[in-house]
Z-matrix of the N, CA and C atoms (Angstrom, degrees):
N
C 1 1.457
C 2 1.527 1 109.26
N 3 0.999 2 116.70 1 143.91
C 4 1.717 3 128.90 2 168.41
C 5 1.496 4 120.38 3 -118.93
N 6 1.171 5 111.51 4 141.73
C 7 1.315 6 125.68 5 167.27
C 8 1.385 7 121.99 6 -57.92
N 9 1.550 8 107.14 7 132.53
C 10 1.730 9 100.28 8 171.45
C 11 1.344 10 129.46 9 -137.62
N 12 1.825 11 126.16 10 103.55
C 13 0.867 12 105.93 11 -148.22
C 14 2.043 13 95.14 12 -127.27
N 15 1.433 14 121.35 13 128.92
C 16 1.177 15 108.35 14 169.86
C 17 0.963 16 141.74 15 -50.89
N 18 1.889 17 125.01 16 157.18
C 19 1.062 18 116.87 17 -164.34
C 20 1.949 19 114.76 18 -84.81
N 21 1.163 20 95.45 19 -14.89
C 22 1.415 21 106.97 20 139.98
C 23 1.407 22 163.30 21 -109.39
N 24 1.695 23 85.37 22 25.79
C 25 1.490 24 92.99 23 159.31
C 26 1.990 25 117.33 24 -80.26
N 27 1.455 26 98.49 25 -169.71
C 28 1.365 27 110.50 26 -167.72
C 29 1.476 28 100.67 27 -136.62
N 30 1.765 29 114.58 28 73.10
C 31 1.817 30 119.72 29 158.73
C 32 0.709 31 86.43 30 -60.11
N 33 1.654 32 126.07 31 156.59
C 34 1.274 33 131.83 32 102.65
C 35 1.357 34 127.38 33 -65.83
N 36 1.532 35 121.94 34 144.62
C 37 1.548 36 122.04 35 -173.48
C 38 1.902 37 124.58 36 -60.77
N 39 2.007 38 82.90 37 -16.86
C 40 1.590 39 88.48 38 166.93
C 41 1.376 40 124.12 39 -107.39
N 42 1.165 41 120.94 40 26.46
C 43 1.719 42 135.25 41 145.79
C 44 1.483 43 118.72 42 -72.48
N 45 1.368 44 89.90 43 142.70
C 46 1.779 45 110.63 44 -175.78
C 47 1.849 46 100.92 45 -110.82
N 48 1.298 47 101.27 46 118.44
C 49 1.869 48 123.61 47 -146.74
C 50 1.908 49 79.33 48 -113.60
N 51 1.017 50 140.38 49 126.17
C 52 1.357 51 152.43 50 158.72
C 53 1.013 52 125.93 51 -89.28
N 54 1.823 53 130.13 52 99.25
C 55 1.169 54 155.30 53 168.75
C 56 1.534 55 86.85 54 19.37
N 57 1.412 56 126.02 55 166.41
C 58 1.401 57 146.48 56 170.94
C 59 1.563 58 103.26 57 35.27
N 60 1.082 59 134.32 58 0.25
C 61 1.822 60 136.62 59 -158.56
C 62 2.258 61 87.10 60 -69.90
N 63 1.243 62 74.80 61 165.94
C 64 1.172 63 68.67 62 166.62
C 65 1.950 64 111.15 63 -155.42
N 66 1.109 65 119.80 64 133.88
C 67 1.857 66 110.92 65 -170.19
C 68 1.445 67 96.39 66 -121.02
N 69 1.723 68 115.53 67 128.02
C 70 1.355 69 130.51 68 -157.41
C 71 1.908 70 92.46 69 -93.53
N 72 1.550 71 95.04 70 -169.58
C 73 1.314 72 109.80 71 164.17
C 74 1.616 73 135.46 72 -50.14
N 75 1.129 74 135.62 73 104.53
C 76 1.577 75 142.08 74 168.87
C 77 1.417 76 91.01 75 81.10
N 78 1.581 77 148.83 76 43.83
C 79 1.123 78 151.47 77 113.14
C 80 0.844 79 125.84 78 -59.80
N 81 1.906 80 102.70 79 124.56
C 82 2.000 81 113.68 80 -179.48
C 83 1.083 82 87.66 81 -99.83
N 84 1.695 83 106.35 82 158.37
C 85 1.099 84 137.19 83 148.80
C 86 1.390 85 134.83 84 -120.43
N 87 1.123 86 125.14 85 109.15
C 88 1.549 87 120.73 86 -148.01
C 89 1.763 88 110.75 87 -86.07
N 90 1.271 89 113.57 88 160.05
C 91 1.466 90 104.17 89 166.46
C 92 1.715 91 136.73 90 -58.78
N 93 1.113 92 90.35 91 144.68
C 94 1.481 93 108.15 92 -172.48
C 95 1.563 94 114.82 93 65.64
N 96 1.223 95 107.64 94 27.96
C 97 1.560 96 123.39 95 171.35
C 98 1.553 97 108.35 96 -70.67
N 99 1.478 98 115.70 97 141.26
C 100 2.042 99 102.69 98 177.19
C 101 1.647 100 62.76 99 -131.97
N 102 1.803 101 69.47 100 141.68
C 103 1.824 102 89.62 101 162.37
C 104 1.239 103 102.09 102 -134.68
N 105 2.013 104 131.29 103 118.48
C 106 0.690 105 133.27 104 150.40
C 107 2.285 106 134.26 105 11.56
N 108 1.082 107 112.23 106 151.97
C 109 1.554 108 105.00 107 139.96
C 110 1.758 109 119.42 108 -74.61
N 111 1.739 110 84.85 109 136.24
C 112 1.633 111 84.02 110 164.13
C 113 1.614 112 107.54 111 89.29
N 114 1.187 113 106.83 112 -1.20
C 115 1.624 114 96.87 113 -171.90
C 116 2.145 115 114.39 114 -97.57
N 117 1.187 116 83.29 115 150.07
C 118 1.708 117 93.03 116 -168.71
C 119 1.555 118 88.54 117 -112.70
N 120 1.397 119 99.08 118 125.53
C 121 2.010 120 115.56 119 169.76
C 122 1.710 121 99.03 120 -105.54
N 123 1.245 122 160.49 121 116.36
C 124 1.043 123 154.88 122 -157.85
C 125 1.827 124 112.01 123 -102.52
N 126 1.124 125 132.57 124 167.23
C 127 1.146 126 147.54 125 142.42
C 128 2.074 127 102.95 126 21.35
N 129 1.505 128 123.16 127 86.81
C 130 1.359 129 94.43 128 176.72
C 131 1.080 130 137.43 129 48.88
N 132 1.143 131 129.26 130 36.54
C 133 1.681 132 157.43 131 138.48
C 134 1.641 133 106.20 132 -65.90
N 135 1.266 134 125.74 133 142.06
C 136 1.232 135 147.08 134 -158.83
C 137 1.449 136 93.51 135 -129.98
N 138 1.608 137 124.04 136 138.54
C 139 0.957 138 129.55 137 163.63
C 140 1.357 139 98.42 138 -157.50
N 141 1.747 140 102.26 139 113.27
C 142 1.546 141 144.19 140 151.59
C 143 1.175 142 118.58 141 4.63
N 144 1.379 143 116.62 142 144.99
C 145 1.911 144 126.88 143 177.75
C 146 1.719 145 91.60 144 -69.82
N 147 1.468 146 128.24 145 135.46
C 148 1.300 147 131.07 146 -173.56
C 149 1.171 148 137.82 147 42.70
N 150 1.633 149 120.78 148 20.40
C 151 1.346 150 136.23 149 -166.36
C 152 2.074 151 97.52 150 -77.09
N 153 1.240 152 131.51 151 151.86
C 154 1.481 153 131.30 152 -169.01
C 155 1.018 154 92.87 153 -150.01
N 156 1.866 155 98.66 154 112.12
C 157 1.747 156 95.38 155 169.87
C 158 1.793 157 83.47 156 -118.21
N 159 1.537 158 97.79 157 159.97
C 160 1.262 159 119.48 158 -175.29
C 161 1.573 160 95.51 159 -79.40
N 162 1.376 161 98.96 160 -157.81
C 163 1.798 162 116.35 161 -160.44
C 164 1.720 163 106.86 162 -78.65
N 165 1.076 164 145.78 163 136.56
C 166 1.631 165 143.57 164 158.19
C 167 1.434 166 95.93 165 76.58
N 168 1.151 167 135.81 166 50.81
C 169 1.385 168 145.31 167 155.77
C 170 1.239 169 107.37 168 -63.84
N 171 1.776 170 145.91 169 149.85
C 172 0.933 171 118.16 170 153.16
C 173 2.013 172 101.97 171 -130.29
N 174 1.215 173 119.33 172 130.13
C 175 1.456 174 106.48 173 -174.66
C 176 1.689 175 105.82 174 -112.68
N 177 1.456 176 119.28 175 111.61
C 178 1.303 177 114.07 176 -170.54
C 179 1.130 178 121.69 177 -72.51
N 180 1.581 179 127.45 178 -162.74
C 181 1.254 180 121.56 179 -168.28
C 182 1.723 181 108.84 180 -69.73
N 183 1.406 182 102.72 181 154.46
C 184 1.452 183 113.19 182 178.92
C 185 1.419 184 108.61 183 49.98
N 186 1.365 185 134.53 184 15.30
C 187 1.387 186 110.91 185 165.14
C 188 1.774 187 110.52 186 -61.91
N 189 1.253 188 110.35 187 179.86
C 190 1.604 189 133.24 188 166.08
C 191 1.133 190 132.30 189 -159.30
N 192 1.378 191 124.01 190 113.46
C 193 1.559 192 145.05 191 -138.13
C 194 1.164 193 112.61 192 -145.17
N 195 1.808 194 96.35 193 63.73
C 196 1.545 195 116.17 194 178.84
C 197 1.870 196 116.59 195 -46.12
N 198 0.834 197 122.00 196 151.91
C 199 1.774 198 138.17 197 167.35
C 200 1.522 199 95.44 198 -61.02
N 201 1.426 200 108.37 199 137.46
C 202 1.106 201 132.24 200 12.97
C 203 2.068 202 114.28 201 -104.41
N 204 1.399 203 99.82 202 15.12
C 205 1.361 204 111.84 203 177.00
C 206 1.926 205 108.70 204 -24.04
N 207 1.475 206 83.48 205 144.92
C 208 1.844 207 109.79 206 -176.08
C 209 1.477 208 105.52 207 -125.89
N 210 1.498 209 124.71 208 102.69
C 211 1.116 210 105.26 209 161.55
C 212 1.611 211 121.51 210 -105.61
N 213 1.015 212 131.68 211 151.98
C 214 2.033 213 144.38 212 -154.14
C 215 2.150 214 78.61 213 -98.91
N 216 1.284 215 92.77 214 163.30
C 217 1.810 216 112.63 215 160.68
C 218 0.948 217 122.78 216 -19.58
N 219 1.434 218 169.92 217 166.23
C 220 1.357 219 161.74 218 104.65
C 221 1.464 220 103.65 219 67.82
N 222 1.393 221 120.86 220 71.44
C 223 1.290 222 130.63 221 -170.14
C 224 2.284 223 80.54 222 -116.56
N 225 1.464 224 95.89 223 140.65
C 226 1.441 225 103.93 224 175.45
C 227 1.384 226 105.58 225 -115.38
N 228 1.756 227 133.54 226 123.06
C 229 1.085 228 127.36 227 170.89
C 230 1.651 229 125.17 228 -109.06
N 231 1.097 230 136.49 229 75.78
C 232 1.340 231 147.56 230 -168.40
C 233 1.177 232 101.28 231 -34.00
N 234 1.435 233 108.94 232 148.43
C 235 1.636 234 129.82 233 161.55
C 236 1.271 235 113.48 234 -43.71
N 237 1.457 236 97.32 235 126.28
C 238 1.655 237 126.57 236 174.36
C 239 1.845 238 100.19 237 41.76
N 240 1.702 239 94.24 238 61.99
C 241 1.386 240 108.26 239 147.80
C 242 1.504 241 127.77 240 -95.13
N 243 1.116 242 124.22 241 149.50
C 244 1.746 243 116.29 242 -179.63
C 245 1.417 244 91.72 243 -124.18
N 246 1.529 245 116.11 244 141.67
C 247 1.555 246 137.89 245 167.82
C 248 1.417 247 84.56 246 -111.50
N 249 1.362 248 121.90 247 139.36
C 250 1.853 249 132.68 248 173.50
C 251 1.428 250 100.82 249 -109.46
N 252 1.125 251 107.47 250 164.06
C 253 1.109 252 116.04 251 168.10
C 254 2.103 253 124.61 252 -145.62
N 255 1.386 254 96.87 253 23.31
C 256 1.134 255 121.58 254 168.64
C 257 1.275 256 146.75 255 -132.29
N 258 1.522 257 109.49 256 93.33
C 259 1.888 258 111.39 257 -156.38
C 260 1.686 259 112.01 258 -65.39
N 261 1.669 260 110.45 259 -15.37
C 262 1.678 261 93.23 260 -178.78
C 263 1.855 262 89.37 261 -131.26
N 264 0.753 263 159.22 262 76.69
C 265 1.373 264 164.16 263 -179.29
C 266 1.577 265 108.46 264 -62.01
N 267 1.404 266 96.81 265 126.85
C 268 1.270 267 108.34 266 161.59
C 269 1.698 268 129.05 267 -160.18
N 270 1.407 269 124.31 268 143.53
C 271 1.147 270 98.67 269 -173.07
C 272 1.620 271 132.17 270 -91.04
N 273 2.067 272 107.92 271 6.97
C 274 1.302 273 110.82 272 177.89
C 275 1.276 274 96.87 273 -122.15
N 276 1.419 275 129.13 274 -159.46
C 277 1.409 276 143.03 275 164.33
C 278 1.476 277 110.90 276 -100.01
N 279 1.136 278 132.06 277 -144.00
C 280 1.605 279 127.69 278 -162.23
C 281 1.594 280 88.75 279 -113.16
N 282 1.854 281 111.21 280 -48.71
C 283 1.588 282 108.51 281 170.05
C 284 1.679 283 120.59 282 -51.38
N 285 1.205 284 107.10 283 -18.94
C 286 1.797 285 104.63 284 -173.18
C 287 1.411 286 98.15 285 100.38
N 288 1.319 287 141.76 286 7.30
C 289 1.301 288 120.95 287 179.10
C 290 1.388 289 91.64 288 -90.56
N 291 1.765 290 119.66 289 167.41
C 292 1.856 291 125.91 290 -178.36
C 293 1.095 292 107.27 291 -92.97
N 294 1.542 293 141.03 292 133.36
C 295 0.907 294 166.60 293 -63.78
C 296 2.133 295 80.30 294 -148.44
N 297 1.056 296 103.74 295 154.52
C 298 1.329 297 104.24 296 161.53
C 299 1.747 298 115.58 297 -153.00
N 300 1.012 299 115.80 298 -172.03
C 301 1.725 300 118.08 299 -170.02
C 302 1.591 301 109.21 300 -56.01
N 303 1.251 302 100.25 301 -35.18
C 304 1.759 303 107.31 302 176.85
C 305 1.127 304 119.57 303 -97.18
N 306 1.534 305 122.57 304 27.04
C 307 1.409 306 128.09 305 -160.56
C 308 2.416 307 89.55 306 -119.26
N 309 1.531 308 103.50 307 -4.87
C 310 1.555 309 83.12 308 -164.75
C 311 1.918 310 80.74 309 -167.34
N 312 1.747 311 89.96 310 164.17
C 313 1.752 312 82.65 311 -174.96
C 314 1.306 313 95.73 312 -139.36
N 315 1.413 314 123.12 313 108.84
C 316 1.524 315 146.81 314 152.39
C 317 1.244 316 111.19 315 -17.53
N 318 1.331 317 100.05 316 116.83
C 319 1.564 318 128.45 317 -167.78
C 320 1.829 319 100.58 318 -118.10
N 321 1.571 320 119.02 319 127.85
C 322 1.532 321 104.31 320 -152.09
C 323 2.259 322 92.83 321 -119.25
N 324 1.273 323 109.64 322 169.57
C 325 1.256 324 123.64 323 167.35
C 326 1.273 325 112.63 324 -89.58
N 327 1.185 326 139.05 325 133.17
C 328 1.819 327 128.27 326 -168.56
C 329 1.889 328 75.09 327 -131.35
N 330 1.260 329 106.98 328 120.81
C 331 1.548 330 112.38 329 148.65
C 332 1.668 331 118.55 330 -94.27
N 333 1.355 332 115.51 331 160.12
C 334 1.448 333 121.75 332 161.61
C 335 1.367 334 133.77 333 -109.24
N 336 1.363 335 129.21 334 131.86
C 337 1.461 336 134.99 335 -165.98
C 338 1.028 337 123.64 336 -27.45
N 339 1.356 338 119.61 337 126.19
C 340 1.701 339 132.62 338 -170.78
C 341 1.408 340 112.45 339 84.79
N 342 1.311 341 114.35 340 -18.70
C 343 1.730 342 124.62 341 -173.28
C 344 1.618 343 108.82 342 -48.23
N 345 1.327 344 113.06 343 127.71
C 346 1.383 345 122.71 344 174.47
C 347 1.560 346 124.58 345 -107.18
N 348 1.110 347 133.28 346 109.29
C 349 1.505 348 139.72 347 173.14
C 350 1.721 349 118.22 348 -95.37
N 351 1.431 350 96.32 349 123.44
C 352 1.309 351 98.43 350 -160.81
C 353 1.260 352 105.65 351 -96.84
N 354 2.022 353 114.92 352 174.96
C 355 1.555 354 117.72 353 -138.85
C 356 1.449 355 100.48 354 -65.85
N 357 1.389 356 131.05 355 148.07
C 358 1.847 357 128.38 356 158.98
C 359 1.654 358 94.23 357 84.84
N 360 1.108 359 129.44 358 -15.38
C 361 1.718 360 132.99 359 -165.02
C 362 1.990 361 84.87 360 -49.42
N 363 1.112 362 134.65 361 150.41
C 364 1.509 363 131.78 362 88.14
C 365 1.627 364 164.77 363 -93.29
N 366 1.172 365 119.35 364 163.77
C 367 1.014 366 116.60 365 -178.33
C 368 0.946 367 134.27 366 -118.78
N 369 1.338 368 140.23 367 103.85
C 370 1.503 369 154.13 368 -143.27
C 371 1.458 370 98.05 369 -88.84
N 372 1.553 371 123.37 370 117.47
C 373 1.593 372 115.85 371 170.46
C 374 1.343 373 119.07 372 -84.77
N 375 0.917 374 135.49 373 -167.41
C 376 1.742 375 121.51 374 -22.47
C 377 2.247 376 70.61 375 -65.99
N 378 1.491 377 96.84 376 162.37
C 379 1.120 378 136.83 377 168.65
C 380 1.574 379 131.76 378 149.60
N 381 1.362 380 103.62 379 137.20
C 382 1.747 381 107.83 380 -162.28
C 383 2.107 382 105.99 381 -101.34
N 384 1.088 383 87.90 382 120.96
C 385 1.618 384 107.52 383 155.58
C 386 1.259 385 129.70 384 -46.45
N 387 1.200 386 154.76 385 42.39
C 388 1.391 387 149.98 386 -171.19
C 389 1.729 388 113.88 387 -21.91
N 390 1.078 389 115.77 388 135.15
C 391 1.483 390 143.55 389 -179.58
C 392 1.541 391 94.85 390 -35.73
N 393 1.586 392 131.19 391 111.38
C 394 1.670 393 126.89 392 147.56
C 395 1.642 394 93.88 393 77.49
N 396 1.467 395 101.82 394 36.85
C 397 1.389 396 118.61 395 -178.65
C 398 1.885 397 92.93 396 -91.85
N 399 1.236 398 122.47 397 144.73
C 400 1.548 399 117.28 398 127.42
C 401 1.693 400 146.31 399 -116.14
N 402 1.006 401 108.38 400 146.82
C 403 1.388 402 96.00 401 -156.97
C 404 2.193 403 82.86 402 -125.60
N 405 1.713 404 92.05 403 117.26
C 406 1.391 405 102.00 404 176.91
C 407 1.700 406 126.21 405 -69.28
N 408 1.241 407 94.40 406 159.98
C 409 1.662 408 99.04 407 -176.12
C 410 1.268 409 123.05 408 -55.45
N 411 1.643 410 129.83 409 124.35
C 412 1.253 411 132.14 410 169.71
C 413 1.748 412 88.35 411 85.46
N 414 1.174 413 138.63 412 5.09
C 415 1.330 414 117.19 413 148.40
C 416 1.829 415 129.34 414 -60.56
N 417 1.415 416 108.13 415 149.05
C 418 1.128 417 112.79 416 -178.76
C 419 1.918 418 114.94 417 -112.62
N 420 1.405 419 119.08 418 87.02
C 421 1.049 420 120.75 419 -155.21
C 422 1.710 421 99.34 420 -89.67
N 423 1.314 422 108.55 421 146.33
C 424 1.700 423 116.97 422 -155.49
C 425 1.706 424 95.43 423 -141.47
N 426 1.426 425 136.77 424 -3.59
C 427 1.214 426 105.33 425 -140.14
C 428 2.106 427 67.75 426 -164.95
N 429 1.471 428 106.92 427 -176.70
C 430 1.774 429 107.75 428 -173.04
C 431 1.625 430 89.03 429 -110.00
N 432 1.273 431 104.04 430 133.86
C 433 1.667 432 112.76 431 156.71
C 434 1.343 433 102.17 432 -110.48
N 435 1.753 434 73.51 433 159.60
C 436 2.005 435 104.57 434 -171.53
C 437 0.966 436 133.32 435 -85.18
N 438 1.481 437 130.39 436 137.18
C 439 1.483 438 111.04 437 -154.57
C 440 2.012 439 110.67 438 -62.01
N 441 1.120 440 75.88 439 139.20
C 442 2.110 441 88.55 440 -171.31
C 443 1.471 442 115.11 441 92.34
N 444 1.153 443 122.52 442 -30.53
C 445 1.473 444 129.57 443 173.35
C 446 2.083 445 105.56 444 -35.42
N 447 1.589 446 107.17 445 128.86
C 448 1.432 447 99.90 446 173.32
C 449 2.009 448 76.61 447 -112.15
N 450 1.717 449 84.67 448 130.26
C 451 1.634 450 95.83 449 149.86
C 452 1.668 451 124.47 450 -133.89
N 453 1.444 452 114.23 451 168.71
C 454 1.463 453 102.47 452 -163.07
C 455 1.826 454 85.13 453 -158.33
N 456 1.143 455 114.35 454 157.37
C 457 1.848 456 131.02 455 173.68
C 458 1.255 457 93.84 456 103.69
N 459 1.755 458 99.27 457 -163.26
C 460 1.111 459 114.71 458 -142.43
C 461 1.328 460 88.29 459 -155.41
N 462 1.745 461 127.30 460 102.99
C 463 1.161 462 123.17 461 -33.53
C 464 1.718 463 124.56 462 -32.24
N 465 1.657 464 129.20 463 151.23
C 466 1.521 465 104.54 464 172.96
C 467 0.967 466 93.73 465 -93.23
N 468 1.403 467 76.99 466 161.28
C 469 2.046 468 108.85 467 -178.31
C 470 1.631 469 119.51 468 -137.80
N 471 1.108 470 113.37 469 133.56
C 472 1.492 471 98.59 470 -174.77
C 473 1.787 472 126.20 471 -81.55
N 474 1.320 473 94.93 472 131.43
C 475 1.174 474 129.03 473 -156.87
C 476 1.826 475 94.22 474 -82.39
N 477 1.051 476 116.33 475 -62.40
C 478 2.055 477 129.01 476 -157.71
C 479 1.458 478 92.12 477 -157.46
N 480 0.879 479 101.97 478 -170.00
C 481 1.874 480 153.10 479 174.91
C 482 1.687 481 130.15 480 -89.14
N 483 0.717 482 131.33 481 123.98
C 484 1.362 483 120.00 482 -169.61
C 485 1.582 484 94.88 483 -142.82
N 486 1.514 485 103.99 484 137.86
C 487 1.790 486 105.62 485 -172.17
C 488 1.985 487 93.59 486 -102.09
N 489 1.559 488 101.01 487 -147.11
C 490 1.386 489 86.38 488 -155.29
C 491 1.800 490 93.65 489 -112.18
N 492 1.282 491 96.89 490 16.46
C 493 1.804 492 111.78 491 -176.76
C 494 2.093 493 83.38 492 -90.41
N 495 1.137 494 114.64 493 -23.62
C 496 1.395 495 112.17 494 -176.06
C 497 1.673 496 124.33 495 87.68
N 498 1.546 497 109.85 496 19.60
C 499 0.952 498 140.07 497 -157.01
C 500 1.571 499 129.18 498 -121.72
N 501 1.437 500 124.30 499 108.79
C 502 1.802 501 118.14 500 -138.34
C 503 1.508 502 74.21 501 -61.32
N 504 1.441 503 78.10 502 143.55
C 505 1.868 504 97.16 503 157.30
C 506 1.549 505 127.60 504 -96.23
N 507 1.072 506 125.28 505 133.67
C 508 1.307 507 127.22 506 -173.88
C 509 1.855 508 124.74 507 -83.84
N 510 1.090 509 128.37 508 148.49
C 511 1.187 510 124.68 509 -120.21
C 512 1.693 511 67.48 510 -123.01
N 513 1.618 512 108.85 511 146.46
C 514 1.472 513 122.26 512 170.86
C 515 1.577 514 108.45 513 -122.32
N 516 0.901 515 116.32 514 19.11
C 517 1.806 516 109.81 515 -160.78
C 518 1.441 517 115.06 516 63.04
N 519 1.584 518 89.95 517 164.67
C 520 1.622 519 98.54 518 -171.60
C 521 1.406 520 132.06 519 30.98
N 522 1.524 521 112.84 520 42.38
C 523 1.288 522 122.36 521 140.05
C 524 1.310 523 101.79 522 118.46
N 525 1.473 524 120.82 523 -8.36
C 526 1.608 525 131.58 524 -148.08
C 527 1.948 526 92.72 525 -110.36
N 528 1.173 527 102.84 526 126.84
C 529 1.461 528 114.90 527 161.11
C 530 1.122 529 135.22 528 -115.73
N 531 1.288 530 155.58 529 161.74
C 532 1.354 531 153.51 530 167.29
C 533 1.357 532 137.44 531 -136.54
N 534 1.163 533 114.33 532 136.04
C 535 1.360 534 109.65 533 -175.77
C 536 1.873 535 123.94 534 -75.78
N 537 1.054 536 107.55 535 116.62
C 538 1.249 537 104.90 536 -163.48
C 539 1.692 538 124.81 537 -83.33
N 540 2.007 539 104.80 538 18.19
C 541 1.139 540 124.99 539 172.94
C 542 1.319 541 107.99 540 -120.22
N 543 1.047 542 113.93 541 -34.30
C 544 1.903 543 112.19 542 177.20
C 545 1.430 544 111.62 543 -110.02
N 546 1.231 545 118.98 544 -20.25
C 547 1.563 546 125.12 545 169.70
C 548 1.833 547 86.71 546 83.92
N 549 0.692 548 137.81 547 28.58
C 550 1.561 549 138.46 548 -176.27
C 551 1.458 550 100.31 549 -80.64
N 552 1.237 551 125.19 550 141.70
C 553 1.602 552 119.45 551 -161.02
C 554 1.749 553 99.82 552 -108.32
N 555 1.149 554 120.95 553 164.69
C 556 1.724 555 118.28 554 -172.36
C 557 1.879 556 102.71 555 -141.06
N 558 0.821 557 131.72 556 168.68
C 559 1.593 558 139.33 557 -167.90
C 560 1.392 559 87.12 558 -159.93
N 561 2.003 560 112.03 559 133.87
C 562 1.440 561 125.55 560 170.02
C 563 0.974 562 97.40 561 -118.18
N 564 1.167 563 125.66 562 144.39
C 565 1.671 564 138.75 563 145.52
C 566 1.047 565 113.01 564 -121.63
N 567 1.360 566 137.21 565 127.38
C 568 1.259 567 156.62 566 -163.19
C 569 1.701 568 103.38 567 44.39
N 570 1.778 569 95.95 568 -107.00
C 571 1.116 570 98.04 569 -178.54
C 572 2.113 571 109.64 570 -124.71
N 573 1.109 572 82.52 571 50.24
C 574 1.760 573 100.49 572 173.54
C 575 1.318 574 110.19 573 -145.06
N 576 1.988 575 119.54 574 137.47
C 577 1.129 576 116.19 575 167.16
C 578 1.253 577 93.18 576 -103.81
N 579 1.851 578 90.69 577 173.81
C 580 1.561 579 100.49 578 157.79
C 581 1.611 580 102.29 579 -157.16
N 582 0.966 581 114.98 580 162.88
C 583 1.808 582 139.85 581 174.57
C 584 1.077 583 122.63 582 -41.86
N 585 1.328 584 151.47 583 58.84
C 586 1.322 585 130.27 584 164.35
C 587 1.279 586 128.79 585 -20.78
N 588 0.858 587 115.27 586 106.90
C 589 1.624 588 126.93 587 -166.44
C 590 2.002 589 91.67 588 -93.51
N 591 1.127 590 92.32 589 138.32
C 592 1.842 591 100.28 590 -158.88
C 593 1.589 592 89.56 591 -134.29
């Protein structure tokens, strides 16, 4: 596998670029960034001073995936998504002087493996993504979803279930769901699924 990175993108020489990865047109990449194998940065997507996405990431065009963001394996980031990384933002101090690196302390988005964020979605930090989670387009997520949880609005809220085919799961009673592409079976308790392992 080889690396592929445009001639107008923006590595930095202290980014970690992952076998087969690949960084498109007018995409930065900031220092001390590791990018997985296999991962696709798309079209002008920004990725963060020390941000770590795992292996087969793919971040589409114009996303931005401020520091101190964590992304897990096969994490999907839709077009013109924002991960934040600042719970009170501002651009001066209370005197009026502008804010600088030591003026505030980076608060990061941690997603979980397979987790999908949909196009325009944000994500308000600190808050964690649950594993084969989706989080729908133009949602505004404020709060941690569960791994498999699909949420969507503004605040999001969870809506269903989503298995790891990415696909609402259908509800059998008494707590039991299913995937209606892999037939893969699911168990809820409260407000967490998990896998029946068969």
């Amino acid at each position: 596998m080889t690396t592929r990175i445009a001639d107008s993108a923006d590595v930095d020489e202290r980014a970690t670029i992952g076998d087969g990865s690949s960084v498109w047109h007018l995409a930065q990449v900031r220092e001390e960034a590791v990018l997985g194998q296999g991962c696709v940065i798309g079209r002008g997507a920004y990725i963060g001073t020390g941000v770590r996405l795992g292996d087969h990431c793919k971040v589409q065009n114009y996303a931005l995936v401020y520091e101190p963001a964590v992304l897990a394996d096969g994490v999907f980031i839709g077009p013109a998504v924002v991960l934040t990384n600042d719970t009170f933002p501002r651009a001066i101090n209370a005197d009026g002087s502008l804010k600088s690196a030591d003026d505030w302390d980076p608060v990061g988005v941690t997603i979980g493996r397979g987790a999908s964020i949909g196009a325009r979605a944000v994500c308000v930090a600190p808050v964690t993504i649950g594993a084969w989670a989706t989080v729908a387009a133009g949602a505004v997520v404020t709060r941690d979803v569960p791994d498999h949880a699909l949420v969507a609005g503004v605040p999001a809220r969870r809506i269903g279930w989503v298995g790891e085919s990415g696909h609402p799961l259908r509800e059998d009673g008494d707590g039991r769901w299913t995937c209606p592409v892999t037939s893969t079976a699911y168990e809820q308790s409260d407000d967490t699924l998990r896998k029946v392992e068969q």
